[in-house]
N, C-alpha and C positions, 0 to 999 in steps of 0.2 A: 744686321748684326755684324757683316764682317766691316761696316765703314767704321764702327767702332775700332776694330784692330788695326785697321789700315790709319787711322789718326794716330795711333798708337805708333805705330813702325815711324810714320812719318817725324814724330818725335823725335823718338829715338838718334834717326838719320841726323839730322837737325844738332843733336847734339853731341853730333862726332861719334855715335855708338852703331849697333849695327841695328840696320832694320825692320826688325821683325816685331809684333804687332800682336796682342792675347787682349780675347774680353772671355769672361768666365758669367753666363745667364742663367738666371733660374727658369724651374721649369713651365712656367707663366712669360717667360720670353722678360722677366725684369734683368735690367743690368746688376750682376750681381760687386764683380771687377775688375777692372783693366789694366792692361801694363804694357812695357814694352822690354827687351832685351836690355840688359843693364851690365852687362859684364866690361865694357871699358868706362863709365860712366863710375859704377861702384868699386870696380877692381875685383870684383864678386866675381869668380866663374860658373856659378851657381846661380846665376841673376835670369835666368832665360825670361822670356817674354811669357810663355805659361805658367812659370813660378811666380811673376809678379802678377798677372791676373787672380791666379788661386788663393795668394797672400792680401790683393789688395781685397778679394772677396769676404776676406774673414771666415771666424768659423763656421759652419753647415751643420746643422742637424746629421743632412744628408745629401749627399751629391746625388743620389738618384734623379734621374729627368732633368741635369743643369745639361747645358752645351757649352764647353768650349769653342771656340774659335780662335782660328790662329792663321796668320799672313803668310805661311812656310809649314808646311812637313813635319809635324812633329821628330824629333829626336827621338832617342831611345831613354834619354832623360823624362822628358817630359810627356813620351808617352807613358812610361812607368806611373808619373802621376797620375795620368787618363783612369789608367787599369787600378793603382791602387788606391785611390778612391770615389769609383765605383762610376764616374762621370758618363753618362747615356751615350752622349752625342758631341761629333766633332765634325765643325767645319772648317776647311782648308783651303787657304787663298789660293796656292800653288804648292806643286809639287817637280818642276820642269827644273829649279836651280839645287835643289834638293830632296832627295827621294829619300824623305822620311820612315819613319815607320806606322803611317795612316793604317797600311794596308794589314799588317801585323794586329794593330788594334781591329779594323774589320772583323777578320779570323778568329779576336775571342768578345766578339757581340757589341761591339761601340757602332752604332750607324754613324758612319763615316759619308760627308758630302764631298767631293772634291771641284771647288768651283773653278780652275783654271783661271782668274782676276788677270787682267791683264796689266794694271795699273801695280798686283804686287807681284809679277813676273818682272816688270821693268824698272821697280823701285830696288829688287835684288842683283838683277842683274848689272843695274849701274852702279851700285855696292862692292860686287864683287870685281868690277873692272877696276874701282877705283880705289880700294882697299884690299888686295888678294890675299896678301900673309895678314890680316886680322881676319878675313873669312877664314882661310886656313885656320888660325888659330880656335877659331870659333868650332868649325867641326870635325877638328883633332887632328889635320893631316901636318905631317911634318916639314 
């Protein structure tokens, strides 16, 4: 599941945006859909890599038993998606360039995997050496 997201990010990188990586599965393990972070790409700051997964998924009956996956740490953005629509389960490439809010969603019942990927610890971190003020921008700091 997460090579999915990880093609995903690798995109993204590829096209001058930043690298972060979402596939949204149903609870049968089908690919439901994928994206990557789009915010300089679209100009959208709202583009994150889990809103394009959940978007490219379409609509759901119900999210119950889907999984998330994602290359980074959820945000507090798109943990809010997690939580509000009802999504079971989330796995997370890394957590080392960005300390998410995985752990927050844990606390109100998401089984939360943390894989430590070491391909998307390296794919961020050479992001962030070589792009700083668009990471910054990316995760609010001024």
């Amino acid at each position: 599941m997460l090579s999915v997201a990880v093609e995903e990010a690798r995109k993204g990188y590829a096209e001058g945006g930043i690298p972060i990586g979402a596939a949204l599965f149903g609870a049968d393990g089908t690919l439901l859909g994928s994206g990557h972070n789009r915010r300089v790409q679209d100009g959208d700051p709202s583009m994150h890599a889990e809103t394009a997964a959940f978007r490219a998924a379409g609509r759901q009956r119900t999210y119950r038993g889907t999984t998330m996956v994602t290359t980074l740490s959820p945000c507090w953005y798109c943990s809010g998606l997690v939580r509000q629509f009802g999504i079971s389960r989330l796995i997370v490439g890394e957590a080392r360039t960005f300390q998410g809010q995985h752990e927050w969603l844990a606390e109100h019942g998401v089984e939360v995997e943390l894989v430590d990927d070491p391909e998307c610890v390296a794919l961020m971190t050479r992001f962030i050496e070589e792009r700083p003020e668009l990471w910054n921008e990316d995760i609010g700091v001024d």
